[in-house]
N, C-alpha and C positions, 0 to 999 in steps of 0.2 A: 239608499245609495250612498254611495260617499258624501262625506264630507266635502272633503277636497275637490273633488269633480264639479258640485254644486255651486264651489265658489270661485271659478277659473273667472278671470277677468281680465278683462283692456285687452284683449288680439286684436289682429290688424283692424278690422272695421275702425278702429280709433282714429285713423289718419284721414278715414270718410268722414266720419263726424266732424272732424275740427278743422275741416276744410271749408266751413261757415261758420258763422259766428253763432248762431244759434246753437248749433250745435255743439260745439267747443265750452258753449254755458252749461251745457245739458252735459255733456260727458263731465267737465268739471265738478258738478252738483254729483254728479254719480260718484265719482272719486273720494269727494269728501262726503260720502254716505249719507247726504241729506236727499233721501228716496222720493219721497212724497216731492219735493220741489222738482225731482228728478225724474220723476214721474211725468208731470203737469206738461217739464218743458218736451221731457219726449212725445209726447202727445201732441203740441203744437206742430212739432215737424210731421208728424202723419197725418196732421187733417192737410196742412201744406203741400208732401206727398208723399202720399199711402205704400208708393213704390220704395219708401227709403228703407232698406233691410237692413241696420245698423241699428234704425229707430228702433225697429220692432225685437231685434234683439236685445236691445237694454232692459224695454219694455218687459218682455219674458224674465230676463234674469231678476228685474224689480217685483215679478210677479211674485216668482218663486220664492223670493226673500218675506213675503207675506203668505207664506203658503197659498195662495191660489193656485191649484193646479190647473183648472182649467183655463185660466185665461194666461196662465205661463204656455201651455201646449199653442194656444189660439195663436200667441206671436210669433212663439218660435215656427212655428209650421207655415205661417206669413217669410220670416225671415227665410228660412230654408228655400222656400219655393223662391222665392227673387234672388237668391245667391246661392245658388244648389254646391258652389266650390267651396262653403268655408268650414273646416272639419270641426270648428270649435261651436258654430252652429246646430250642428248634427250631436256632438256630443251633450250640448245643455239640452238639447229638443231629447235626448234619452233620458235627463238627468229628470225632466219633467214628465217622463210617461214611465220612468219608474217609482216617482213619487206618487203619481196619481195611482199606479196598481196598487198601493200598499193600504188603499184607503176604499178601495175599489172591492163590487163582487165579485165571486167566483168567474163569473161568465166573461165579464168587465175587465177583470184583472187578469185573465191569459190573454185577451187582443193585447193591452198594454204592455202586456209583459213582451210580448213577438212586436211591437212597436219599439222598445225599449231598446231588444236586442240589437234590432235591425238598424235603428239608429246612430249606435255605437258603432257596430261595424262597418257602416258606410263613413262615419268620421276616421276609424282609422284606416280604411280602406284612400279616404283622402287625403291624409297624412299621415304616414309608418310611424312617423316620430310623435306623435299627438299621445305622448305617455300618459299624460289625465285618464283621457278616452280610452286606454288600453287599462288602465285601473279599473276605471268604471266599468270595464268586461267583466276582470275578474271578481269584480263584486257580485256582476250577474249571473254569472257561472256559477258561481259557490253557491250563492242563494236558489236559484229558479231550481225547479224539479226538471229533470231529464227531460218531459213531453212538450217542452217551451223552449227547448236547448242549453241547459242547463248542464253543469257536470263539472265533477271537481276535478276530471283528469282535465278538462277544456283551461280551466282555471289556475291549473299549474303550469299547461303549456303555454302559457299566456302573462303571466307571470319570470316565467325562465327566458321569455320576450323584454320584458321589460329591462331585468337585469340585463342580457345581450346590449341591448341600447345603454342601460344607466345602470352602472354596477351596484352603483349606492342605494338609488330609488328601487332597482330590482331587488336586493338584498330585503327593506324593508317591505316589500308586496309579499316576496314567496315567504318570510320570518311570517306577517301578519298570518298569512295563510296555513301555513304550518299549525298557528296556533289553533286557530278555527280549525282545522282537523283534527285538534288535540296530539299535533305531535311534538310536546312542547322541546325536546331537545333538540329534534332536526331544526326549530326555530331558533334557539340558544344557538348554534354549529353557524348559522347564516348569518347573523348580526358578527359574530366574531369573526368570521371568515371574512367579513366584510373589513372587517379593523386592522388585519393584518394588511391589508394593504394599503388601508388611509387610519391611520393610527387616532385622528383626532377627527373623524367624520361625528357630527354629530348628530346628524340624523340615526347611523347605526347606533352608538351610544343613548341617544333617548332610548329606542324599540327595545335596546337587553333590558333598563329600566323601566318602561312599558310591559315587556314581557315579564319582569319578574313582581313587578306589582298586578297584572292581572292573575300570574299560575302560582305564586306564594313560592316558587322555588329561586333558588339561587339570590337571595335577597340583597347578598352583603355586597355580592355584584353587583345585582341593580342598583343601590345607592351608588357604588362608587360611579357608576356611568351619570348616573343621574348628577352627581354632586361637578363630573368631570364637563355635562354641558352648561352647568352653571356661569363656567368659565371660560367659554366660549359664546361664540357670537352667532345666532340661528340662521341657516341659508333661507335662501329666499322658499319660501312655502313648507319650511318648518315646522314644526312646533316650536313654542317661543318658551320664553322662561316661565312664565306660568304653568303653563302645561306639567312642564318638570315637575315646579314645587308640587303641584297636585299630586303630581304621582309619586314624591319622594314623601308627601300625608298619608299617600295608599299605603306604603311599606310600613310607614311609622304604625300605623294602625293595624294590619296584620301585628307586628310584632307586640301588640299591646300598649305601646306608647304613647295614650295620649295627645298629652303636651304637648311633643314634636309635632304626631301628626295635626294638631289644633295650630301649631305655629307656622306649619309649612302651609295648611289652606290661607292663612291668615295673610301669608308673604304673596301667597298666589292671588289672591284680592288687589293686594297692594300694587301688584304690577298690571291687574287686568280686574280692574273692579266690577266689568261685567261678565266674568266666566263663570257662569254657569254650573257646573261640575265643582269649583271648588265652593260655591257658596251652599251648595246641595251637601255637600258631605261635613262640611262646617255646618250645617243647623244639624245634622243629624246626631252631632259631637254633642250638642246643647240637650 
């Protein structure tokens, strides 16, 4: 599943939690990503009371952040059940039964997968605008086979939803998709399309360098975009600068250049010394 889906954080329930003090310790331990502490204390509030659906939701998301799938499902399916209205509920409860099919049998992983779905679409069914949750659709669409409901026209009509709502966020869903279809121009056509209207969007700007470091076409573009978010400031659920340099290593490295690309994973360290992806392609350099 997504990325981004998996990491949606602090919706409403936040204002439940920090309406005790306990609680308010426990969402703050969450914020500054000390898990395990943040674990312990959300726990205290569920032996205290089991009916808190805020708890069990942190709970879930701390799961997931430890790969536990199954005790990520156990909370969120608690949360859910106590607060059937919160769509951001619904959507991490799909985010964790599409983790679990991917690890799952055959047998295993179609319930999951018809869990997954169903959970998605009841979060945007509870809120239209819950654009994560409509991501996370088309993640499942593209992926699942047709017999689970599955299907890349589903994935496109749902994506061209997106954009309707969020010209920018939709630009980069149907661009991302495009390319998973391999149709790498009508992807190139949607990131640019997008620019003409917000000249200095940087979220469109990352995806054409995104895109032209994943397809090896239009390169000179992709740096320039990439070099042009450099200069700008990432909106909220971005990719950040790191991100970039990494992918302006990918290009470097397509074109044979070393060096650069060895100095651009080097710069993406420097800004995020635990990204992953660039320390992975910096030892590969070694």
């Amino acid at each position: 599943m997504s990325r981004r889906l998996l990491l949606a954080l602090f919706v409403c329930c936040a204002g439940f939690l920090q309406a005790e003090p306990a609680g308010e310790s426990a969402l703050a331990l969450y914020k500054a990503k000390r898990y395990p502490e943040a674990r312990a204390a959300f726990e205290q509030i569920v032996a205290r009371d089991p009916r808190n659906a805020p708890a069990h939701y942190y709970l879930g998301l701390i799961a997931q952040r430890r790969s536990d799938d199954d005790e990520a499902i156990r909370q969120l399916e608690q949360a859910t059940a106590l607060d059937p209205k919160k769509s951001d509920y619904f959507m991490d409860l799909g985010a964790a039964y599409g983790s679990a099919a991917g690890h799952a049998g055959l047998f295993a992983k179609m319930g999951l997968a018809e869990k997954c779905q169903a959970a998605l679409e009841h979060a945007v069914a509870l809120d239209p605008d819950n654009l994560v949750a409509r991501n996370g659709l088309v993640t499942y669409y593209r992926s699942a086979p047709s017999f689970v409901g599955g299907g890349m026209g589903k994935a496109y009509a749902e994506a061209e939803e997106i954009r309707r709502r969020d010209p920018l966020m939709g630009a980069s869903v149907l661009g991302q998709l495009y390319l998973a279809d391999q149709k790498y121009e009508e992807a190139f056509a949607t990131f640019e399309d997008a620019l003409k209207a917000h000249p200095d969007a940087y979220l469109a700007l990352y995806s054409i360098g995104r895109a032209a470091a994943q397809t090896g076409l239009h390169p000179e573009r992709g740096e320039q975009a990439l070099r042009r978010c450099l200069e700008l400031p990432p909106g909220k659920g971005d990719p950040g600068h790191a991100p970039v340099q990494w992918r302006l290593g990918n290009l470097a490295e397509k074109r044979g250049n070393l060096a650069a690309a060895r100095a651009a994973y080097e710069a993406a360290l420097k800004i995020d010394p635990g990204f992953t992806q660039a320390k992975d392609s910096l030892a590969k350099l070694k």
